[in-house]
Structure formats: C-alpha cells, structure tokens
N, C-alpha and C positions, 0 to 999 in steps of 0.2 A: 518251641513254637510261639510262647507268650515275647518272648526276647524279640521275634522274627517281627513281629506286629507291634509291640512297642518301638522299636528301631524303624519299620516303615512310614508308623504315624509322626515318629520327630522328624524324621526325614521328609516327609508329607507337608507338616505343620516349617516347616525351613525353609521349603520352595512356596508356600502359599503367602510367608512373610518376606520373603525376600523381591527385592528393587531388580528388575532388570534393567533400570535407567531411562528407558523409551516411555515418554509424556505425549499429551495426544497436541500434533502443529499447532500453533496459533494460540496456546494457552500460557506456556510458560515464559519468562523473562528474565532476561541477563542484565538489567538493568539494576542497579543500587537499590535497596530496599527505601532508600530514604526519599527516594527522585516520588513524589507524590501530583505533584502538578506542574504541567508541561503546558510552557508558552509555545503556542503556533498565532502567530502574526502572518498577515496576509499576504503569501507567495509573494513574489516580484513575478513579472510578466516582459521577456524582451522580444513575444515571438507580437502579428500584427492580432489575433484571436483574439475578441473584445469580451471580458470576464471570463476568459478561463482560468485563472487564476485565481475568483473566486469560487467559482465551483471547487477545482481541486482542493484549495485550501480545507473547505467547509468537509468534504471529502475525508478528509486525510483527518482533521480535527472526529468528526463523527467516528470513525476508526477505531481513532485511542480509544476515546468514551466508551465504546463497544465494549472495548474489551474490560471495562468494570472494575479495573484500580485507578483509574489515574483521572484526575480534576483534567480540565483543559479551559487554559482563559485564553483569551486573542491578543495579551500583552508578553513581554519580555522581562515586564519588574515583576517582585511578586509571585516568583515560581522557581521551582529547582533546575527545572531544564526546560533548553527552549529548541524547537526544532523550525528551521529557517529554510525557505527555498526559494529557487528562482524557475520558472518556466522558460527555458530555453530556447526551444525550438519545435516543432509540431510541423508532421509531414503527412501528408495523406496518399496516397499513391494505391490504383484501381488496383484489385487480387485477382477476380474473375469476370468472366463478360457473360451475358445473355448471347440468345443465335444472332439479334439483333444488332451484338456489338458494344453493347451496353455494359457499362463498369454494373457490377450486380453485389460484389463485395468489392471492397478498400481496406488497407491496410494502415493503418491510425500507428504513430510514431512520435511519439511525446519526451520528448529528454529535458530533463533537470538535474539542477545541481541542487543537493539535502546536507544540512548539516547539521545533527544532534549534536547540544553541548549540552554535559551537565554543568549547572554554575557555580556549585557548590565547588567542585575540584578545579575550575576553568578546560575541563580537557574534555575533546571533540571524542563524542563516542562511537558517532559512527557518520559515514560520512560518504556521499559518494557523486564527486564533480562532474562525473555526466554521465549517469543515473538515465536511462533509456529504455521506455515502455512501449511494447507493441503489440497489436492484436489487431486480429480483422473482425471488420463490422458492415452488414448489411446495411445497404443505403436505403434511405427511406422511401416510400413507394413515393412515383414520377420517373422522371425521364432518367435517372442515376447518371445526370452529369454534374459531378462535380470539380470543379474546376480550381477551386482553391481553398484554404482553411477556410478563409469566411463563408462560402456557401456552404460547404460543409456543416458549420455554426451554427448558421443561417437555418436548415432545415428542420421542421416540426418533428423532430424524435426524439429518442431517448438515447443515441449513443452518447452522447458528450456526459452523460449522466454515470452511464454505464462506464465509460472509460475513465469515469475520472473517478469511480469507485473501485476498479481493478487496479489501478495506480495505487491509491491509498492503500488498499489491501498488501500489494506489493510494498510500498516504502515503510511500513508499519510492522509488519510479520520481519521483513531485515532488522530492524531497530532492535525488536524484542526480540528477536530468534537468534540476535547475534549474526547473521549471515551475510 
C-alpha cells in the first residue's frame, strides 16, 4: 500500500511539473530574444482618408508597448527591427438598414501591406502584401448616410479609433504569434 501511494504521488508530482505546451494568446513570442526595440515609422497612406495613417500607426505602435518587452521609437536607425506599412485601401460598404432604409451598421474594410524586418539578420520576419481588416461598426447617431470614406472620417465617433485599435491587435498578435 505504502509503494501504491508513493508511486501515485511521483506520478502526481510529474503531471503537476510537466509542460503541456499551451501559453495563454497574445503573451508569448517567436521573435529573437535579441530584437529589443522596434522601429515603426509612420504608415504610408495611398487610400484618399485624411490621417488614418496616423491613427493606425499610433495604434499599432501602443500595441507593441502593451505588451511590455519591447522599446518602440518612430525611427528605422537605432533599433533591431523595424515594422513598416502602407494603408492601402479602405472600403466601407452598409451591413444593415433600419425600417426606414437607413444603413444602421457598415462594414469597415481596411487592407495594407506590413513588413517586419529584423535588421540585424536583414531577413523579413513576417510579412503580409495585402493584409485585409474587416468588421462591422455602428454608424454614429444621425441620418447613417454614409456616402464615402471621408464622411465616414468625418463623423463625431469613436469607430476609426476602435478600428484602428483591432487592426493593431490583429497585425501585432501575427507578428508575435507567428501566424
């Protein structure tokens, strides 16, 4: 019986020390131990949406930061890795109508091209040329006609905020998640 119970306890103490390999999303990093501070320089922009490019950027920079190892400067000298982008394109297009006919949600469609490099090895870590974000966003109270990116912009809310912090989340969690 003593054998029975010592035997379950190493067997006990073996499963309570043991790795099943599963870390919790959004915490761990396949990045080089060495990459300590990441240049983000300020998006390019070739869609007509005036500063979204600095939102995202600011976005995507707040991100890293977040996540508590990694310096982040606004330049490309002076850092191990730099992550670069361009704002592509941005679509908005109505998801739902009110009885009245009225667009009530839209569907927000953001593509860009991202490119980690570390600089140290010159080799593209992760990368992805047309990089395409979408979600639906309640349109801000009034008449929910929106008609094109810039009123969309245009209106007193918080989606452009909101979206441009789900972009980041998405392009950041790829980088470090590996995916």
């Amino acid at each position: 019986m003593t054998r029975t119970c010592a035997a379950l306890a190493v067997m006990l103490a073996c499963a309570l020390h043991a790795a099943c390999g599963y870390t919790l999303a959004g915490r761990g990093s396949f990045l080089p131990d060495y990459i300590e501070t990441i240049g983000i320089p300020l998006f390019d922009n070739d869609t007509s949406a005036f500063e979204v490019e600095q939102i995202v950027t600011q976005e995507v920079r707040q991100e890293f930061i977040g996540r508590g190892r990694y310096r982040v400067l606004p330049d490309t000298t002076g850092v191990d890795a730099v992550l670069e982008g361009a704002i592509r394109n941005i679509r908005i297009a109505p998801a739902s109508f009110t009885d009245d006919q009225q667009a009530s949600r839209y569907v927000f469609t953001l593509t860009a091209r991202i490119a980690f490099t570390d600089l140290t090895t010159n080799e593209v870590l992760w990368q992805n040329p047309n990089l395409q974000f979408s979600d639906e966003y309640e349109v801000a109270s009034g008449g929910g006609d929106v008609q094109s990116v810039s009123a969309f912009f245009g209106q007193r809310s918080n989606a452009v905020e909101r979206i441009a912090q789900d972009f980041a989340e998405t392009v950041v969690s790829s980088i470090l998640e590996a995916f």
